[in-house]
Each structure stands twice: as structure tokens, then as C-alpha cells.
C-alpha positions in Angstrom: 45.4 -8.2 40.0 44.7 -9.2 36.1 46.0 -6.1 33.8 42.8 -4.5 32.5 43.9 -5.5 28.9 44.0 -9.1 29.4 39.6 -8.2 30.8 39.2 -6.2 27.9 40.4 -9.0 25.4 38.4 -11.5 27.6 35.4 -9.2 27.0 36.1 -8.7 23.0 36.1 -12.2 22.6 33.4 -13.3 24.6 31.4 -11.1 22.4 32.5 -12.7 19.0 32.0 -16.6 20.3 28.1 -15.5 21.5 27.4 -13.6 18.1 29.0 -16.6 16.1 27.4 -18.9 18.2 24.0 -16.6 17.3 24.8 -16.3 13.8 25.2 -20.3 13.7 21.8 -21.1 15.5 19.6 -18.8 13.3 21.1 -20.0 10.0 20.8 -23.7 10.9 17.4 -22.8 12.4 14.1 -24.7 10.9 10.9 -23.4 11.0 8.3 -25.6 10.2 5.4 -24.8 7.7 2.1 -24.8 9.5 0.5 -27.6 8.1 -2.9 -26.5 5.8 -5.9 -28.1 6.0 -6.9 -30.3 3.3 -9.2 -28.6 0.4 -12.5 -28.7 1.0 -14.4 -30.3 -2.5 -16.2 -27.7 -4.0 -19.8 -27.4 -2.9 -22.4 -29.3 -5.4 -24.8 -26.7 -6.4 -28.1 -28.2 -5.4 -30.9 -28.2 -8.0 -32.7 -25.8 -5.6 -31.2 -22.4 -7.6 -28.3 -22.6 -5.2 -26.4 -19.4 -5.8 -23.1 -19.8 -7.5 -19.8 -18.0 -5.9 -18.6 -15.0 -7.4 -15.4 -15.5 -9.3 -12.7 -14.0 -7.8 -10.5 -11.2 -9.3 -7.5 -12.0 -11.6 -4.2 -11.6 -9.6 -2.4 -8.6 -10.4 1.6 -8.8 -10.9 3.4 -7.2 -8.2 4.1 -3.7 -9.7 0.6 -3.6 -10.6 -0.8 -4.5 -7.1 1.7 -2.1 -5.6 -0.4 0.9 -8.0 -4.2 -0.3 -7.0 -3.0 -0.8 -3.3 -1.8 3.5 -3.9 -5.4 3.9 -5.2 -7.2 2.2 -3.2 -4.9 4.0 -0.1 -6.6 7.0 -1.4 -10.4 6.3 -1.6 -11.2 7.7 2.0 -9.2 11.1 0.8 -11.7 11.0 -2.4 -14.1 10.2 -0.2 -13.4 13.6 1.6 -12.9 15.6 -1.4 -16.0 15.0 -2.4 -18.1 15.4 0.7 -16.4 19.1 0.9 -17.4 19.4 -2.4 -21.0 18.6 -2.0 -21.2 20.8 1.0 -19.1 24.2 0.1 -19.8 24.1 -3.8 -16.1 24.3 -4.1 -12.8 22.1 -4.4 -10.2 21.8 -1.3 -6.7 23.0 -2.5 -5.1 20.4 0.0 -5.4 18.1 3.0 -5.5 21.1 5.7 -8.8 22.2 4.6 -10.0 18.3 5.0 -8.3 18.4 8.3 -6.8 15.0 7.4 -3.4 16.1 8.1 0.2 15.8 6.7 0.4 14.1 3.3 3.4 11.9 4.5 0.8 10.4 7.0 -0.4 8.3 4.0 2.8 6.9 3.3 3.2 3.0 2.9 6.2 0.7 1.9 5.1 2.0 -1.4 3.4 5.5 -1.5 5.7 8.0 -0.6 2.7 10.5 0.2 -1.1 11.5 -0.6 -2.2 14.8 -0.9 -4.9 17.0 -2.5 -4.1 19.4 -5.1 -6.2 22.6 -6.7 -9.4 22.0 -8.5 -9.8 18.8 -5.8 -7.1 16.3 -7.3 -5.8 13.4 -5.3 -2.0 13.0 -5.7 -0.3 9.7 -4.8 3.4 10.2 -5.0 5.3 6.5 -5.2 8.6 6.4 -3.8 11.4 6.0 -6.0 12.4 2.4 -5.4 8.7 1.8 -7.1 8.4 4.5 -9.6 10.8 7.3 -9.3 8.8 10.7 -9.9 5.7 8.4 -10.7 2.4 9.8 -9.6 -1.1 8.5 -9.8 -3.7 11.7 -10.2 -7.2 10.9 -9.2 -9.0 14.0 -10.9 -13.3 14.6 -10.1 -15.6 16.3 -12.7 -18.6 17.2 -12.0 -21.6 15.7 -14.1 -24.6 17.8 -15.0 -26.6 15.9 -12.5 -24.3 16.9 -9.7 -22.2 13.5 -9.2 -19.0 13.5 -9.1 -16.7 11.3 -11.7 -13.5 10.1 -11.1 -10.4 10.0 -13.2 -7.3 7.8 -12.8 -3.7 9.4 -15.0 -0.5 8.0 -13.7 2.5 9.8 -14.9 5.9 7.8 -14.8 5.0 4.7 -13.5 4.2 2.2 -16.1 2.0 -0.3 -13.6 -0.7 2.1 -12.9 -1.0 2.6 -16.5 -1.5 -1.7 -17.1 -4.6 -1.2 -14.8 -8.4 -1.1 -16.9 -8.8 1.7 -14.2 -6.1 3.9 -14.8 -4.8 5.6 -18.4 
């Protein structure tokens, strides 16, 4: 009968060869890139009034997009803020009286939470690997007329402030 040392050691290396052996096969590994379909030519506008595509929206740097992603995160919690505003004359103080439930529920690879303050603020904590203590505070007034204005101030986190939307 083998010494249970001698299985043990079998075991231990056994272990090693298959995770070198893994190790080996996924770095020499290739993938190969689907291959895209040529470009289609752009379409010739015909003399008919043909209507032209829009043009598309400039491409935001990384940081930036990270900070209109957090906002636009946020628009079905404005969205809520101000239907319980148009209905009980009054501001929610947070998410509970939205039933919408925890503010960590929002939370993204970059938001860290959402959550409604007094007077009907959104809040949209970042986590700190994208802006540490940087918040993006979507504020409503009121107009005369009874609509509802929206106001973007981001507080230590320099790429919501680059955006036209957001001071």
C-alpha cells in the first residue's frame, strides 16, 4: 500500500501540470475578429426632397461618457420626482416616498448610488475610482406656468462639469 504522502504529492502535482497546461492554452489562444461587412456607399439623396440623416452626436471622452451615462441613469428617478410633484404639490425627501427603493439599487460600474434629496433633488454619487466624493445634483424649479426645470451641478468631478448640460 502507497504511503498517503507519496498520493498527496501525486495529487499537488497533478494540479500544477493541468493549471500550467491551462495557463499555456489561454495565453497562446486566438480568437478571431468577426469579419464586418463591407461599408455600404452612402445613399445618393434623390432629387425627390429625400430627407437627409441626422448627424450623429460628437463622441464624448471616456470620463465624460461615464458622467452623461450617471445622468441619463437618473432620468426615470426625475421622471418620478416630478410626477409626485405634479400630483401632491410637494417635493419627495427621498426614494421611499417614490417607492423606487434603495439608492444602491442604481448603482453601475460607475455610479455608486442615486437618491432623492429634500426640496426634490436627484443625487448621483460616483464611486471613487471615477470621482472620489464627486456628485452630480439634478435640482427642479418650478416655472410660473407650472413646468418643471431641470438643473445639472456636479461637485468634484471635473467630467460632468465639460458637459454643455452640466455647470
Amino acid at each position: 500500500m502507497k504511503s498517503p504522502a507519496y498520493v498527496f504529492v501525486a495529487l499537488v502535482l497533478a494540479i500544477l501540470f493541468s493549471l500550467v497546461a491551462y495557463r499555456v492554452s489561454v495565453h497562446y489562444a486566438r480568437f478571431d475578429a468577426p469579419v464586418a461587412a463591407p461599408a455600404a456607399p452612402p445613399p445618393a439623396q434623390a432629387e425627390s426632397g429625400a430627407i437627409p440623416a441626422a448627424p450623429q452626436a460628437p463622441v464624448l471622452p471616456p470620463g465624460q461618457q461615464q458622467a452623461a451615462d450617471a445622468i441619463a441613469r437618473a432620468r426615470d428617478i426625475q421622471a418620478a420626482v416630478q410626477a409626485y410633484f405634479e400630483s401632491h404639490e410637494g417635493w419627495p425627501r427621498n426614494l421611499a416616498e417614490l417607492s423606487l427603493g434603495y439608492p444602491d439599487r442604481y448603482a453601475d460600474h460607475a455610479v455608486a448610488s442615486i437618491s432623492v434629496q429634500p426640496n426634490g433633488v436627484v443625487a448621483i454619487a460616483m464611486k471613487p475610482h471615477v470621482a472620489r466624493g464627486g456628485v452630480i445634483r439634478l435640482t427642479p424649479s418650478v416655472r410660473p406656468d407650472g413646468r418643471v426645470d431641470w438643473e445639472c451641478r456636479a461637485t468634484n468631478y471635473p467630467d460632468a462639469t465639460r458637459l454643455p448640460t452640466c455647470r
